[in-house]
C-alpha positions as CSV (number, residue, x, y, z in Angstrom):
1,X,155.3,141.2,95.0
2,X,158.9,139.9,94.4
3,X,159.2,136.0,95.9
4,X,162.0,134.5,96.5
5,X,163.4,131.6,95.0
6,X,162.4,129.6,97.9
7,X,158.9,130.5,97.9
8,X,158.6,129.6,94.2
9,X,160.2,126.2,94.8
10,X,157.9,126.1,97.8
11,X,154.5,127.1,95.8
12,X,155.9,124.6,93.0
13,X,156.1,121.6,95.1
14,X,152.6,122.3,96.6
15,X,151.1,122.6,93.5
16,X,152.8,119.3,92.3
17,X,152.1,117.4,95.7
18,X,148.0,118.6,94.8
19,X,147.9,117.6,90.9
20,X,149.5,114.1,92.6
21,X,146.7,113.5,95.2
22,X,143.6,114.6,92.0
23,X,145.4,112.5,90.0
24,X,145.4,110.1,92.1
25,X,141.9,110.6,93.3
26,X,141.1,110.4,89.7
27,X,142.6,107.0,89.2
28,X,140.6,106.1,92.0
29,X,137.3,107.2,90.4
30,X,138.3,105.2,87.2
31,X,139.0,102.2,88.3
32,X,136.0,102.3,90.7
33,X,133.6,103.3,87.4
34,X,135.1,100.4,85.6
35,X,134.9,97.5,87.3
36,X,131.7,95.7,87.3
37,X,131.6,94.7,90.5
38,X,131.2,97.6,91.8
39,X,127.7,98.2,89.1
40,X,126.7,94.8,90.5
41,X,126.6,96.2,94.2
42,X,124.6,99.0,92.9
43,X,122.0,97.3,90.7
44,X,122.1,94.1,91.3
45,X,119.2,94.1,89.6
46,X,120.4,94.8,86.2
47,X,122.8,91.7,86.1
48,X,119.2,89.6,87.2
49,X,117.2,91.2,84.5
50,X,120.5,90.5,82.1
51,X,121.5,86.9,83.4
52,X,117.6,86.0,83.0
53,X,117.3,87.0,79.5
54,X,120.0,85.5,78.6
55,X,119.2,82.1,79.7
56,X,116.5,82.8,78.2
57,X,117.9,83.2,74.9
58,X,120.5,80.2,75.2
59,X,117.5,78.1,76.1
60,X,115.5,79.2,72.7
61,X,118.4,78.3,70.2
62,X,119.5,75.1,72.2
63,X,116.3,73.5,72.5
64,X,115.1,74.6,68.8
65,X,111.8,74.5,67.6
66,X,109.2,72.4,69.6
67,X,107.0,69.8,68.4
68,X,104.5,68.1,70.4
69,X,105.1,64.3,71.0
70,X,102.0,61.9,71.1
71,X,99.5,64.1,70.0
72,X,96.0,62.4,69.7
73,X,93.4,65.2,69.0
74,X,94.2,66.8,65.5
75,X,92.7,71.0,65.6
76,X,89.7,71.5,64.4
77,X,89.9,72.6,60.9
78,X,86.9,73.9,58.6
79,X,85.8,71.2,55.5
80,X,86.9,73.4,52.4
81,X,90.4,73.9,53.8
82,X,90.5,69.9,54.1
83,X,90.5,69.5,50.8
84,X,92.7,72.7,50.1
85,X,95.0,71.9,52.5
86,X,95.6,67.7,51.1
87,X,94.7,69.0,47.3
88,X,98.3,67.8,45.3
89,X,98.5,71.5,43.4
90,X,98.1,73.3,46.9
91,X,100.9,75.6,47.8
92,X,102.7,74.8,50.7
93,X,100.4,77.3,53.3
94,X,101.9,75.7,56.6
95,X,105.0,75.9,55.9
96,X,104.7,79.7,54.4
97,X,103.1,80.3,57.7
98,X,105.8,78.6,59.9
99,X,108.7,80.9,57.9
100,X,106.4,83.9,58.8
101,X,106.3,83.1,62.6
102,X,110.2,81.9,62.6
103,X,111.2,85.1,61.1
104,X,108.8,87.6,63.6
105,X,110.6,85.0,66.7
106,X,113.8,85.7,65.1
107,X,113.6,89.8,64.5
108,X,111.7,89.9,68.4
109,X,114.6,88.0,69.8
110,X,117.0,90.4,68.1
111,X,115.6,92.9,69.3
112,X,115.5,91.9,73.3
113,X,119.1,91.2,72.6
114,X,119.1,94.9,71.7
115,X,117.4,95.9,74.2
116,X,119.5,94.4,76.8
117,X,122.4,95.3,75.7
118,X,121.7,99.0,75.7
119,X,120.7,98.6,79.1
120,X,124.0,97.1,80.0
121,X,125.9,99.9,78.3
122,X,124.0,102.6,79.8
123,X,124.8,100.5,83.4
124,X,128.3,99.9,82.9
125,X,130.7,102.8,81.7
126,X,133.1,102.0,79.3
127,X,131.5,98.8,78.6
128,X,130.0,100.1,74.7
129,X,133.1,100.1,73.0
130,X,133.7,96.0,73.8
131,X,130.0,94.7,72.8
132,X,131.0,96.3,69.2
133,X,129.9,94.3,65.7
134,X,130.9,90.9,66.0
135,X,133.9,89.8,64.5
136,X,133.6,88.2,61.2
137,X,136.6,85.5,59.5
């Protein structure tokens, strides 16, 4: 089972000249995995889902809260809760009610923005580590 010195050198650069091509092949595999182009192909319906929800979003804190212009027909609203309601010692029940809603909007939005985001993670290899906490000053 003696080899020559030849042989070795022979078997050496064979092994070298395979761990070259995986490695290569390897890089290959990488890059392909991290570039989000290459997602998009794949699911192109992730990136709709994502680009959709997101205009969504940017649309909700752009525009704000909504109030209707020109309204002519005041809700219906029962007789004791008249008086309630314009009585000088009443506590403020709209606007309690409005901080109620804006807070349930807020935590909902929050969590679609969650939502979507651990679906783009799960899509896109490599991508968790860069939608970290966001930076504070």
């Amino acid at each position: 089972m003696a080899q020559t010195a030849s042989e070795i050198v022979k078997e050496i650069q064979s092994h070298r000249s395979r761990l070259g091509k995986d490695l290569n092949d390897l890089q290959a595999k990488v890059k392909e995995s991290t570039d989000w182009h290459t997602h998009y192909r794949e699911r192109p319906h992730w990136f709709l889902g994502a680009a959709f929800v997101g205009g969504v979003v940017a649309a909700a804190l752009i525009a704000g809260p909504r109030k209707l212009k020109n309204r002519t027909v005041a809700p219906p609203v029962e007789p004791e809760f008249r008086y309630a309601a314009s009585h000088p010692s009443a506590p403020p029940v709209r606007s309690e009610v409005q901080r109620v809603v804006d807070e349930v909007k807020g935590a909902l939005i929050a969590f679609g923005i969650a939502k979507v985001k651990d679906a783009i993670t799960a899509a896109v290899p490599g991508l968790g580590p860069h939608l970290g906490s966001p930076r504070r000053s």
